[in-house]
VEXGURO-726576 format. One record per atom (N, C-alpha, C): residue number from 1; residue in one letter; chain; atom name; x, y, z. Coordinates in Angstrom, 3 decimals, padded with zeros to 6 digits. Layout:
N
pos:code:unit:site:c1:c2:c3
NUM:a:A:CA:X:Y:Z
...
//
This chain:
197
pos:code:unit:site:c1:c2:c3
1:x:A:N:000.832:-001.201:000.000
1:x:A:CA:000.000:000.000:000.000
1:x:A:C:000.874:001.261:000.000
2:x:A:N:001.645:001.510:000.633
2:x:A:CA:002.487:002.217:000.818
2:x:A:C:003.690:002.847:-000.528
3:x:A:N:003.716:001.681:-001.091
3:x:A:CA:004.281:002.144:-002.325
3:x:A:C:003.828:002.242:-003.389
4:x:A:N:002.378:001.697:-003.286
4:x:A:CA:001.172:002.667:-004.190
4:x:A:C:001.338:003.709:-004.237
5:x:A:N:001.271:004.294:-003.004
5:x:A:CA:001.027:005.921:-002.345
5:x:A:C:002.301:006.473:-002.866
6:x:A:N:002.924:005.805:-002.837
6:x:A:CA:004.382:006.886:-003.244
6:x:A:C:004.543:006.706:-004.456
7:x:A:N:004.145:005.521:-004.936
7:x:A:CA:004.300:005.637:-006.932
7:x:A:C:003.467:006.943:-007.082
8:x:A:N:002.076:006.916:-007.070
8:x:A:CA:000.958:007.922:-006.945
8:x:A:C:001.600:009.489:-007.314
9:x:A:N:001.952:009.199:-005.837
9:x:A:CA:002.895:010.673:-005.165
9:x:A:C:003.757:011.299:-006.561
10:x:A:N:004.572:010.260:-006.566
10:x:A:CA:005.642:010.366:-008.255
10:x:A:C:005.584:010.912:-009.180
11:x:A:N:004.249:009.942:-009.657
11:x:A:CA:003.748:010.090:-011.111
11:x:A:C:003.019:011.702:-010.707
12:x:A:N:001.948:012.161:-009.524
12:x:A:CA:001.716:013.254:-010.041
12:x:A:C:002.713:014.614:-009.935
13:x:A:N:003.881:014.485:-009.563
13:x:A:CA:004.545:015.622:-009.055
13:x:A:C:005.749:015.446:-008.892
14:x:A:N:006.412:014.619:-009.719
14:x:A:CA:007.945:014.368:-010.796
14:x:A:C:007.630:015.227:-011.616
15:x:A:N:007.068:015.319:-012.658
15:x:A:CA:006.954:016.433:-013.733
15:x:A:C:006.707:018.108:-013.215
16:x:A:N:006.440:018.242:-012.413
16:x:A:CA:006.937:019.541:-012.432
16:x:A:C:008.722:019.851:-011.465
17:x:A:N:009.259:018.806:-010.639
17:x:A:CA:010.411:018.644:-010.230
17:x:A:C:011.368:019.000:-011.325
18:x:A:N:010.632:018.090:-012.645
18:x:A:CA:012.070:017.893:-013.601
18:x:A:C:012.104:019.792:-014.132
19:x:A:N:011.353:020.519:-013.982
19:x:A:CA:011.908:021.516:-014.582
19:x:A:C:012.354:022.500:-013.655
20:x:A:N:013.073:023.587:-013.934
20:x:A:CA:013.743:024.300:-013.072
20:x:A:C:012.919:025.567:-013.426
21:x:A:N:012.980:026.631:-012.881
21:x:A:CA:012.353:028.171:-013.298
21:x:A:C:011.039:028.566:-012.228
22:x:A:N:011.832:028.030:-010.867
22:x:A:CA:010.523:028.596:-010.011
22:x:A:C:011.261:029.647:-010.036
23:x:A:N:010.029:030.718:-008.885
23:x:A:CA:010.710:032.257:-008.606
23:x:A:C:010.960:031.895:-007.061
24:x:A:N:010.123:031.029:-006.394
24:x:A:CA:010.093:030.874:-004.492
24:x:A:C:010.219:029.541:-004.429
25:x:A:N:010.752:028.792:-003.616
25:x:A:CA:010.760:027.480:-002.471
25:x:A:C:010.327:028.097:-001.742
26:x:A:N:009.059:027.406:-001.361
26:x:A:CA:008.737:027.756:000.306
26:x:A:C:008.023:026.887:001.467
27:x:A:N:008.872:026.778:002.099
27:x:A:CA:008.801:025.679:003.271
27:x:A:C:007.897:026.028:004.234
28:x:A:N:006.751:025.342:003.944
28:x:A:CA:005.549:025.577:005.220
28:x:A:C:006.230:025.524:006.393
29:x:A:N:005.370:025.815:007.337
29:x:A:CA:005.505:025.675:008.947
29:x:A:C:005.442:023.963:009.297
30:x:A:N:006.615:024.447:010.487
30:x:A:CA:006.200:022.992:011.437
30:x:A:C:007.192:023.122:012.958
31:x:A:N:007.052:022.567:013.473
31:x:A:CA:007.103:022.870:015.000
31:x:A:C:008.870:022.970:014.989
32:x:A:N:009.312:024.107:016.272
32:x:A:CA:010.755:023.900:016.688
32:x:A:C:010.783:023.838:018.224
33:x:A:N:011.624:023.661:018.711
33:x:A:CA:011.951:023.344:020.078
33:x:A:C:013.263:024.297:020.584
34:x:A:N:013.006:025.502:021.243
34:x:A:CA:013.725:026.309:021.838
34:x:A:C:014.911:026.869:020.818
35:x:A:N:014.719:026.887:019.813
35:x:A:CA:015.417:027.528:018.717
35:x:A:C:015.475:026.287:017.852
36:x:A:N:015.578:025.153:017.689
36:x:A:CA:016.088:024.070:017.013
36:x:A:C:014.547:023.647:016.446
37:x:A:N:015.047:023.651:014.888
37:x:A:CA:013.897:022.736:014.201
37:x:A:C:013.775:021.608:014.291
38:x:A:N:012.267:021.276:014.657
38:x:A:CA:011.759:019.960:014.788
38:x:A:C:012.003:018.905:013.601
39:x:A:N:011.901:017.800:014.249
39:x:A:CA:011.989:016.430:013.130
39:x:A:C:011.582:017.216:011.708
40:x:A:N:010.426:017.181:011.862
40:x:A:CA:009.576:017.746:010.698
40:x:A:C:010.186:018.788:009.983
41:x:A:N:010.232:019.521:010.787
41:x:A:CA:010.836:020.896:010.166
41:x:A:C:012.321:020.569:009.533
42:x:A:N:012.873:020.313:010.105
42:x:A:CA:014.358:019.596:009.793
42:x:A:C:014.453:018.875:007.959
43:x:A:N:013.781:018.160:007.888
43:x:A:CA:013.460:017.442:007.008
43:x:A:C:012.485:018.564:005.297
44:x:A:N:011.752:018.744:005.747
44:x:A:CA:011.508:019.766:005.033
44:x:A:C:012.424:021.155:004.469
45:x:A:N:013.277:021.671:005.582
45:x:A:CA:014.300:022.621:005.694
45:x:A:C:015.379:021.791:004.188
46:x:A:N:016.092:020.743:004.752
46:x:A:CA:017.158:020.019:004.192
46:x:A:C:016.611:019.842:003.013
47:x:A:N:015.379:019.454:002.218
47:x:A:CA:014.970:019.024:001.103
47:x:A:C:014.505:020.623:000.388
48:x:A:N:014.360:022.034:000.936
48:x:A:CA:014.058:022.926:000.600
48:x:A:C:016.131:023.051:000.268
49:x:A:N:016.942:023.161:001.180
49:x:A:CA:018.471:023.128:000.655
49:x:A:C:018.690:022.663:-000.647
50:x:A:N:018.409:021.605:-000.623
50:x:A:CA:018.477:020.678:-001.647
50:x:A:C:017.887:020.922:-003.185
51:x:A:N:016.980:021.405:-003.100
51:x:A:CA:016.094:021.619:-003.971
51:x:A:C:016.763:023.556:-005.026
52:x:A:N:016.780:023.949:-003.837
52:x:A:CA:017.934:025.606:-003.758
52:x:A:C:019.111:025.219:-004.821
53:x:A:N:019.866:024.114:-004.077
53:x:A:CA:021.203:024.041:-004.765
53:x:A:C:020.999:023.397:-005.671
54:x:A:N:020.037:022.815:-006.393
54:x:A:CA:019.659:021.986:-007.772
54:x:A:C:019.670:023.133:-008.683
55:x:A:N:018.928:024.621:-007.930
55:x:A:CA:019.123:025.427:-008.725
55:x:A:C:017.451:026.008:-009.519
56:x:A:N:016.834:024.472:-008.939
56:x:A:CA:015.266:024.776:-009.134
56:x:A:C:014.699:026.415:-008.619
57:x:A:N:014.918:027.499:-007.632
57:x:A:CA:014.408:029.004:-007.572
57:x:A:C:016.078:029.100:-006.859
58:x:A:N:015.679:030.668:-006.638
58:x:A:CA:016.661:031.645:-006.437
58:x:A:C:016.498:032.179:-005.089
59:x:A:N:015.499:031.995:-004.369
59:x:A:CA:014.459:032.402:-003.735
59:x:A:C:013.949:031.137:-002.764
60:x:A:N:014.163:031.359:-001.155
60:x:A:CA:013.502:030.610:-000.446
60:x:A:C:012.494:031.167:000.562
61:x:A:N:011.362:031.320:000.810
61:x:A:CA:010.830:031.506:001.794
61:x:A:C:010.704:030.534:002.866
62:x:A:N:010.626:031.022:004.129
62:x:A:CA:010.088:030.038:005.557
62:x:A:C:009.433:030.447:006.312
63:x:A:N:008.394:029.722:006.426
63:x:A:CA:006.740:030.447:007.292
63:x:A:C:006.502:029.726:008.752
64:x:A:N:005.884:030.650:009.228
64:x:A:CA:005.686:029.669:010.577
64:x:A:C:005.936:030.673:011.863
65:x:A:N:004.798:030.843:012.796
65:x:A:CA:005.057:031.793:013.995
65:x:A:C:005.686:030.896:015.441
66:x:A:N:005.049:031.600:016.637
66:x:A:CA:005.493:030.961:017.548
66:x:A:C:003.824:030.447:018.408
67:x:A:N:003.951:029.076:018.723
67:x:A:CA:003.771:028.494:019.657
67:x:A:C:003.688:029.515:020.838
68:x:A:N:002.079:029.430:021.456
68:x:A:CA:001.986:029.762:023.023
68:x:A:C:003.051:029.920:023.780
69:x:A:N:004.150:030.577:024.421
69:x:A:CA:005.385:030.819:025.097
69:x:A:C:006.417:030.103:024.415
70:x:A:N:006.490:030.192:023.031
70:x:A:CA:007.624:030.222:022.286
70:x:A:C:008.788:031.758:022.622
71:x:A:N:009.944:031.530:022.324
71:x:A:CA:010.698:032.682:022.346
71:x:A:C:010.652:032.607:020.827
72:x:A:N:011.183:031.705:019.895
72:x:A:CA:011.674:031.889:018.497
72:x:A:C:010.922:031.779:017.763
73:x:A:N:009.997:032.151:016.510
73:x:A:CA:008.957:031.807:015.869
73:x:A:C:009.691:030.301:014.753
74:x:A:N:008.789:029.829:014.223
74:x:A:CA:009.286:028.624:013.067
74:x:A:C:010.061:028.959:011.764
75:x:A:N:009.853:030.279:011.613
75:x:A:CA:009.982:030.917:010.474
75:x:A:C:011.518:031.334:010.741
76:x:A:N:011.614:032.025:011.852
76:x:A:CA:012.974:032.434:012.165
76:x:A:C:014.020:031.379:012.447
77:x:A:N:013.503:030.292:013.304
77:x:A:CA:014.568:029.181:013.271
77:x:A:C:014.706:028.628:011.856
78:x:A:N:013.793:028.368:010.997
78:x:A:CA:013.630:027.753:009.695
78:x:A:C:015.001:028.533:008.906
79:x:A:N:015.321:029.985:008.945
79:x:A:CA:015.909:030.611:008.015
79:x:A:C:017.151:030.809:008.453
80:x:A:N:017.586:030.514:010.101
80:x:A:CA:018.703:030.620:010.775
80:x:A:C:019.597:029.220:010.277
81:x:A:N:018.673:027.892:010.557
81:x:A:CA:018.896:026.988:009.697
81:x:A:C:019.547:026.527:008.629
82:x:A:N:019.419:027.466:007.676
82:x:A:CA:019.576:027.780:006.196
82:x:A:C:020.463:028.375:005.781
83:x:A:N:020.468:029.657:006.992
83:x:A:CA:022.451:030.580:006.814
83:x:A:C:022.930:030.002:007.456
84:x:A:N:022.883:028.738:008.291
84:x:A:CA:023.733:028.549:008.761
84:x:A:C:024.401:027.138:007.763
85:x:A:N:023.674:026.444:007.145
85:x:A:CA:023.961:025.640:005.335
85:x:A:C:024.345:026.594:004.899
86:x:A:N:024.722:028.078:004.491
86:x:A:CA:025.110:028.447:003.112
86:x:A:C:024.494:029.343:002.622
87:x:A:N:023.122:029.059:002.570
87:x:A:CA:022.206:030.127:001.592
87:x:A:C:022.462:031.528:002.395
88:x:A:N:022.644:032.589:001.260
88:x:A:CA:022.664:033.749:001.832
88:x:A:C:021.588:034.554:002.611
89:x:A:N:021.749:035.606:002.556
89:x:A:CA:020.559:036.092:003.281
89:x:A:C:019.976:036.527:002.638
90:x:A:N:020.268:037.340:001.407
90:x:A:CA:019.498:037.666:000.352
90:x:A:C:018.403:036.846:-000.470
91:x:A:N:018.636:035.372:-000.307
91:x:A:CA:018.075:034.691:-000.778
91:x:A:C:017.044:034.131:000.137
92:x:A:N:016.663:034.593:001.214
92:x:A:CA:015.713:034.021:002.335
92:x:A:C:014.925:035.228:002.494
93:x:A:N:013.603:034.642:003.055
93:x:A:CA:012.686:035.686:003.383
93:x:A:C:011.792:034.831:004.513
94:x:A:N:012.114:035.871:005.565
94:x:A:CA:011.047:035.167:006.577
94:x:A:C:010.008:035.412:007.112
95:x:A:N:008.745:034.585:007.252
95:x:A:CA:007.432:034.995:008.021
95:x:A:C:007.354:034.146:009.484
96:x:A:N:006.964:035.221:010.261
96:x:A:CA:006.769:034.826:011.661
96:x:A:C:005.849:034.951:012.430
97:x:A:N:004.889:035.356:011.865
97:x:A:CA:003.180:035.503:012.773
97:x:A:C:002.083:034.305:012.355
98:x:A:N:002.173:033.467:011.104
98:x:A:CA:001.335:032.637:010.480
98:x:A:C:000.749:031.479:011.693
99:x:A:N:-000.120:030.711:011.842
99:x:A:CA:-000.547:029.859:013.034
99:x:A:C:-001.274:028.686:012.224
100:x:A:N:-000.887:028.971:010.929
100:x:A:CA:-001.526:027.560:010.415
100:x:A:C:-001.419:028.021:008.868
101:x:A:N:-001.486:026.642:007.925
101:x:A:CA:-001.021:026.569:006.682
101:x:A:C:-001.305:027.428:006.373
102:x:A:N:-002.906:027.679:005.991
102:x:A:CA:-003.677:028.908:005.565
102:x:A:C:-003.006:030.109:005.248
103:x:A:N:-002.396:030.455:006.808
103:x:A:CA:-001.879:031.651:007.116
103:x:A:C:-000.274:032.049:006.409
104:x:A:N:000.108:031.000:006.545
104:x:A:CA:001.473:030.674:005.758
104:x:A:C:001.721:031.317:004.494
105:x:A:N:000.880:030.751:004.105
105:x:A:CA:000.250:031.206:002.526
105:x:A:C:-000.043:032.760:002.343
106:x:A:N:-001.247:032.873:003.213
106:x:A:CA:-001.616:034.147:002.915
106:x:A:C:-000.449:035.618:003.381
107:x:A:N:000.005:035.265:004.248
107:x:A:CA:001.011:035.949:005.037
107:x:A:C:002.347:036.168:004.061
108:x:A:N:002.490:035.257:003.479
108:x:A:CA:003.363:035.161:002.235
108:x:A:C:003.283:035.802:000.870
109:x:A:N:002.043:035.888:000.662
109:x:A:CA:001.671:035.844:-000.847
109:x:A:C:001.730:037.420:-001.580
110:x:A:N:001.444:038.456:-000.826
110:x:A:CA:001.953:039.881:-001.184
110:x:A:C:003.734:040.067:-001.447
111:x:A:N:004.345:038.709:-001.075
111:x:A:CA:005.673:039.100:-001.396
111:x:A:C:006.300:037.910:-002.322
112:x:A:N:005.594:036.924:-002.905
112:x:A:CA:005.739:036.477:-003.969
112:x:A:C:005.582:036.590:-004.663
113:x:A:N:006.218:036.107:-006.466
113:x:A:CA:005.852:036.616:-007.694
113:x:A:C:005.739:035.054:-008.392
114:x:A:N:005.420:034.769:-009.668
114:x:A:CA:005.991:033.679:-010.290
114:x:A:C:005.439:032.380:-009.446
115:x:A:N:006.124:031.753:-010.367
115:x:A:CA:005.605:029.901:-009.805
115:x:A:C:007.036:029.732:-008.364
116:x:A:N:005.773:029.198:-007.664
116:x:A:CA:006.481:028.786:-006.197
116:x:A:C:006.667:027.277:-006.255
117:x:A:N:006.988:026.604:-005.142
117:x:A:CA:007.347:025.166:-005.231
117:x:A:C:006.814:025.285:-003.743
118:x:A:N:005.882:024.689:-003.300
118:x:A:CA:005.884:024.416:-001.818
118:x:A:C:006.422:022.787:-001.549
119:x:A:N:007.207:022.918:000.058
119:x:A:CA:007.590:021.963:000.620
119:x:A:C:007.874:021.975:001.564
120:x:A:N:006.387:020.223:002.050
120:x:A:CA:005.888:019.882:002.905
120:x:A:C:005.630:018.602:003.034
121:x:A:N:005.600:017.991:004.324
121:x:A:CA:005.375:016.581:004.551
121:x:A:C:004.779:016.042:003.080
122:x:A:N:004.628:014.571:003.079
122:x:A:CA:003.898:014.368:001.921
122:x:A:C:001.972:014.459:001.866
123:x:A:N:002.265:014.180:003.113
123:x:A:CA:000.324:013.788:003.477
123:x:A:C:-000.045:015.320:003.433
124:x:A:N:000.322:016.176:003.856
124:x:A:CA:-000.004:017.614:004.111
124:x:A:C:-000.063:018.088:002.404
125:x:A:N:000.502:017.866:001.474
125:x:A:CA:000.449:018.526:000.557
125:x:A:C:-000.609:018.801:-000.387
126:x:A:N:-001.568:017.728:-000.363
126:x:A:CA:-002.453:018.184:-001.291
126:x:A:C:-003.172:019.170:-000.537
127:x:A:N:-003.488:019.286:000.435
127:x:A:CA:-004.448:020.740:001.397
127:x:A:C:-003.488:021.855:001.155
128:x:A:N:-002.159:021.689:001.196
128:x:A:CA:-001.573:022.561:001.344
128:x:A:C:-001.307:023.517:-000.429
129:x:A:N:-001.320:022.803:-001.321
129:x:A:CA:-001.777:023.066:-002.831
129:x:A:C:-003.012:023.390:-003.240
130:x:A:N:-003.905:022.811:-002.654
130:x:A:CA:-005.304:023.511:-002.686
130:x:A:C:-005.522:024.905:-001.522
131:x:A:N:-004.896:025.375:-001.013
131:x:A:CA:-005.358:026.355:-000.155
131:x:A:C:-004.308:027.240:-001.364
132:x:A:N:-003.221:026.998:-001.418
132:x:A:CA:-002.229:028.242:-002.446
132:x:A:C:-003.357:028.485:-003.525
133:x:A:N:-003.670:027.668:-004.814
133:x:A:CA:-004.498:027.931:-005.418
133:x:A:C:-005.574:028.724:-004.994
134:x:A:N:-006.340:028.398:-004.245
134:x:A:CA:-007.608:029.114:-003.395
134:x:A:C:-007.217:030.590:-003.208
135:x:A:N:-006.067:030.982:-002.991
135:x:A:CA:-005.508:032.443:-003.141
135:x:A:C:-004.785:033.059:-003.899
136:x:A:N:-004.483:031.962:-004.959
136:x:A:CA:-004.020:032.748:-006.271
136:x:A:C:-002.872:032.155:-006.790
137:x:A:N:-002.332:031.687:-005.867
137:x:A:CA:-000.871:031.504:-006.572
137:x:A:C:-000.571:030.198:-007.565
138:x:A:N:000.224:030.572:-008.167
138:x:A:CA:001.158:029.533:-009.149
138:x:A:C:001.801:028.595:-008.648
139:x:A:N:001.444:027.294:-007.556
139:x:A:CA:002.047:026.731:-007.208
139:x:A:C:002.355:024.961:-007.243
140:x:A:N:003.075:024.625:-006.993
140:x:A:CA:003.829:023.200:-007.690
140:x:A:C:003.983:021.998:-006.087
141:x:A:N:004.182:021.469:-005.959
141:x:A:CA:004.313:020.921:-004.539
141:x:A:C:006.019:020.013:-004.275
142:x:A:N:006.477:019.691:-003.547
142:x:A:CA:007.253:018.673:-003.226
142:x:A:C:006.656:017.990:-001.934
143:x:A:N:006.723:017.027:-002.614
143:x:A:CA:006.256:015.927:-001.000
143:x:A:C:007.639:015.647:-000.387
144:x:A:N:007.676:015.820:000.974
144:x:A:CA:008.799:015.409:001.685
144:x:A:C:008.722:014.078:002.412
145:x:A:N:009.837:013.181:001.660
145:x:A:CA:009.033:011.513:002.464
145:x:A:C:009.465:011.042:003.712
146:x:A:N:008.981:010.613:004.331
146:x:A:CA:009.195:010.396:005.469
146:x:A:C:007.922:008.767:006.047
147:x:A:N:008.182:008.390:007.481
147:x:A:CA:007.014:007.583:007.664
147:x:A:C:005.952:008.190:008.234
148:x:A:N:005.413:008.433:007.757
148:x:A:CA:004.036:009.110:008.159
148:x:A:C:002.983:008.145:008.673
149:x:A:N:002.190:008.165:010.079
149:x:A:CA:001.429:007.871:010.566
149:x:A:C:000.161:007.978:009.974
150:x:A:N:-000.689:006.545:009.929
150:x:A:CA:-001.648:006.524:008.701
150:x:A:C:-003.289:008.131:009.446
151:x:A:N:-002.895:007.953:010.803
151:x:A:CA:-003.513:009.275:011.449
151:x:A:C:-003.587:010.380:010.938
152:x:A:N:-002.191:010.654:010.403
152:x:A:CA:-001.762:011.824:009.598
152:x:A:C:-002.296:012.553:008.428
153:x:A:N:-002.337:011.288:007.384
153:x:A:CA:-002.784:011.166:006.430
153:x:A:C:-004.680:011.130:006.097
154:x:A:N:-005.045:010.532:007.392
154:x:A:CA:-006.969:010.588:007.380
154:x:A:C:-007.295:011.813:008.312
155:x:A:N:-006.558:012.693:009.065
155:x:A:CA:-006.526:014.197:009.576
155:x:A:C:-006.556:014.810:008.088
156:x:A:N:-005.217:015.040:007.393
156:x:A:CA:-005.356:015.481:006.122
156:x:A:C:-006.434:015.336:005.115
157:x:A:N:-006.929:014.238:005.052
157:x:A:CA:-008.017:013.800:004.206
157:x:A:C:-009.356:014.368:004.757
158:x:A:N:-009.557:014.686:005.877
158:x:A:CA:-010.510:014.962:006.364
158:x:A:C:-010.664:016.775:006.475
159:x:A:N:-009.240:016.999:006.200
159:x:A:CA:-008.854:018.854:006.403
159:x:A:C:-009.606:018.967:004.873
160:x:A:N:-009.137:018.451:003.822
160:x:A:CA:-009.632:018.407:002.588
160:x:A:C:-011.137:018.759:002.187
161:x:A:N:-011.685:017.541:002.904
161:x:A:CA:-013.021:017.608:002.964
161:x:A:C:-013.396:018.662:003.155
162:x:A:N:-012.909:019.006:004.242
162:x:A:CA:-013.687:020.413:004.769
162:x:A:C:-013.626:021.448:003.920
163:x:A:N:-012.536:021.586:003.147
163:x:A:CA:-012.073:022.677:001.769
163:x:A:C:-013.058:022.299:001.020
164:x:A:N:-012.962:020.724:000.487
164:x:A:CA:-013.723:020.600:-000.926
164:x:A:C:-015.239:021.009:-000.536
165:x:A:N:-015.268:020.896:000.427
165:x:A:CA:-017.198:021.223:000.687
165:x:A:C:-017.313:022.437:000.620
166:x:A:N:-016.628:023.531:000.555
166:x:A:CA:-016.799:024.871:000.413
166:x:A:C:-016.747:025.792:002.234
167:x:A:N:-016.244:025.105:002.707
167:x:A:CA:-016.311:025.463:003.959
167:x:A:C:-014.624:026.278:003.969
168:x:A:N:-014.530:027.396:004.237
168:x:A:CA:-013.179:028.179:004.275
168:x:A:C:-012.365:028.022:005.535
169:x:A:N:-010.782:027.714:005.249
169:x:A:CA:-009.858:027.323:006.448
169:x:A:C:-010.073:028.590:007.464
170:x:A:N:-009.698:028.533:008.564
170:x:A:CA:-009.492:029.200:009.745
170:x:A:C:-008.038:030.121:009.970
171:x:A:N:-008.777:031.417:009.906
171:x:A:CA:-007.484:032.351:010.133
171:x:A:C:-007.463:033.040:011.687
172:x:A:N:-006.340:033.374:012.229
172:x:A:CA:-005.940:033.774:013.118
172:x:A:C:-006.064:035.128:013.635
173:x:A:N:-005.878:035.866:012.243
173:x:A:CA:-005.805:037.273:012.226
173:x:A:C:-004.058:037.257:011.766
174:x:A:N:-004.391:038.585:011.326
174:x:A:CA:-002.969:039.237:010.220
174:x:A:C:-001.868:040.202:010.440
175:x:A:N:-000.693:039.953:010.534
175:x:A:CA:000.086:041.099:010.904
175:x:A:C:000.968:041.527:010.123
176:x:A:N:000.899:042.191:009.608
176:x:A:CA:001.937:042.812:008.034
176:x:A:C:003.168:042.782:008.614
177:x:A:N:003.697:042.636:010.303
177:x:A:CA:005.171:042.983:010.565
177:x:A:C:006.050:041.742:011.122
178:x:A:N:005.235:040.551:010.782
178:x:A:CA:005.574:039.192:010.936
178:x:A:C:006.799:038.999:009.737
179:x:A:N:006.625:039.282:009.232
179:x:A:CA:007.584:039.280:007.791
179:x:A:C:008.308:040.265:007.816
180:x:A:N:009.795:039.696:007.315
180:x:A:CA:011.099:039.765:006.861
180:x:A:C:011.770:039.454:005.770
181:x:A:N:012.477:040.499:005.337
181:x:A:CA:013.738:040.169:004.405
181:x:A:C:014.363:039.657:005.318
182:x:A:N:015.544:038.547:005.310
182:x:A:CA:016.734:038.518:006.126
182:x:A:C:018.258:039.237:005.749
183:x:A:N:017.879:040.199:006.261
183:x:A:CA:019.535:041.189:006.011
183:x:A:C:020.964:040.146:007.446
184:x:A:N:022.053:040.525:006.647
184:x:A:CA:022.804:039.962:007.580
184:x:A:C:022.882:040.065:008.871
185:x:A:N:022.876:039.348:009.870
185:x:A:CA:023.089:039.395:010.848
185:x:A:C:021.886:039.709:011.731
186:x:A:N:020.611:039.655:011.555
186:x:A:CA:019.274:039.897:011.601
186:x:A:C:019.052:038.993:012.757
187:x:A:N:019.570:037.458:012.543
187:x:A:CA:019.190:036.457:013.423
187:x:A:C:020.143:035.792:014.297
188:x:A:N:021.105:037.169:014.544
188:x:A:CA:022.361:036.425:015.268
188:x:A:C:023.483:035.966:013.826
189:x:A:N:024.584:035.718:014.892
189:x:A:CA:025.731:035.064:013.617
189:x:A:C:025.043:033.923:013.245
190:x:A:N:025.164:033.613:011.656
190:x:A:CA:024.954:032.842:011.011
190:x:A:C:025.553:031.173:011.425
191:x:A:N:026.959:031.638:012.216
191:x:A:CA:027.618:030.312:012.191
191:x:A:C:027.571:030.073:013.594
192:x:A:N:027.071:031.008:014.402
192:x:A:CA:026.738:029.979:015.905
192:x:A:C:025.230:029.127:015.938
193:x:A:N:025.099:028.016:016.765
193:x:A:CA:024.229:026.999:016.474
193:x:A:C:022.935:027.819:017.785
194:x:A:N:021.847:027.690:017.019
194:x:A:CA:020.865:028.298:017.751
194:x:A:C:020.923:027.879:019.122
195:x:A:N:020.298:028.499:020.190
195:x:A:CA:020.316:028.429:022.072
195:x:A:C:018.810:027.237:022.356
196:x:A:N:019.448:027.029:023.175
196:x:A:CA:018.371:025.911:023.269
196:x:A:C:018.910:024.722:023.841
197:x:A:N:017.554:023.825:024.825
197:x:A:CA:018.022:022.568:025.194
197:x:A:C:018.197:021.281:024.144
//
């Protein structure tokens, strides 16, 4: 079953991989732990690297606020992450108020141009491609593989539902000052390893 799902996965969203000429990568939200990106996040981050140095955009975004008594938002560890691999700063842009995909998106989307590439778990992606569309954008997906809990995947299926029925995702409310360019040195030195247990 499982490698149904990932042939599936393949066949629909290899063909837009093989070409290069996005304008954004942009790595949804997912949880960090006292500056340090989570499993999730980690994984997504490294395959957004990856994807950078293929040469596929020029351009990475990373979305994601903070957690109830967070100090660091997701967005900011996500991009500290990233200078601290290599990518410059010029080439990152960060959002830090978003509280869910939705928001990710929308919080994002006044500062994108062109076809984006989002990348995200694999189960998360089709909600997460149907909500970009739903607001306009030009966007392509990467599934990030991993073992995903079949929970995961019937949460997702069920987030869907709720889209396909015409029922609209849940926003938080909006803050135009959540978002960042990352100029140097913005998030601390690049080459010390974020604080945290």
């Amino acid at each position: 079953m499982k490698k149904v799902r990932w042939l599936l996965m393949a066949l629909l969203l290899t063909p837009a991989l093989a070409q290069p000429g996005y304008d954004w990568i942009v790595v949804l939200g997912a949880a960090q732990y006292g500056g340090r990106p989570s499993p999730a996040l980690e994984r997504r981050l490294e395959a957004a690297l990856h994807l950078y140095q293929r040469g596929l955009a020029s351009r990475v975004a990373v979305a994601g606020g903070k957690a109830k008594g967070d100090r660091y938002s997701e967005g900011e560890v996500g991009c500290r992450y990233l200078r601290q691999r290599g990518l410059p700063a010029k080439a990152l842009l960060c959002e830090g108020q978003s509280q869910n995909t939705y928001e990710n998106l929308l919080f994002l989307k006044p500062h994108l141009s062109g076809r984006i590439l989002l990348v995200t778990d694999a189960p998360h992606l089709p909600r997460a491609l149907f909500l970009a569309r739903l607001l306009g954008l030009e966007a392509e997906g990467y599934p990030v593989p991993g073992e995903y809990p079949l929970s995961y995947w019937l949460r997702e299926a069920l987030y869907r539902l709720w889209l396909y029925l015409g029922l609209r995702p849940f926003q938080s409310g909006f803050s135009p000052h959540g978002l960042k360019s990352l100029p140097p040195g913005v998030l601390g030195n690049p080459g010390t390893p974020a604080k945290g247990p």
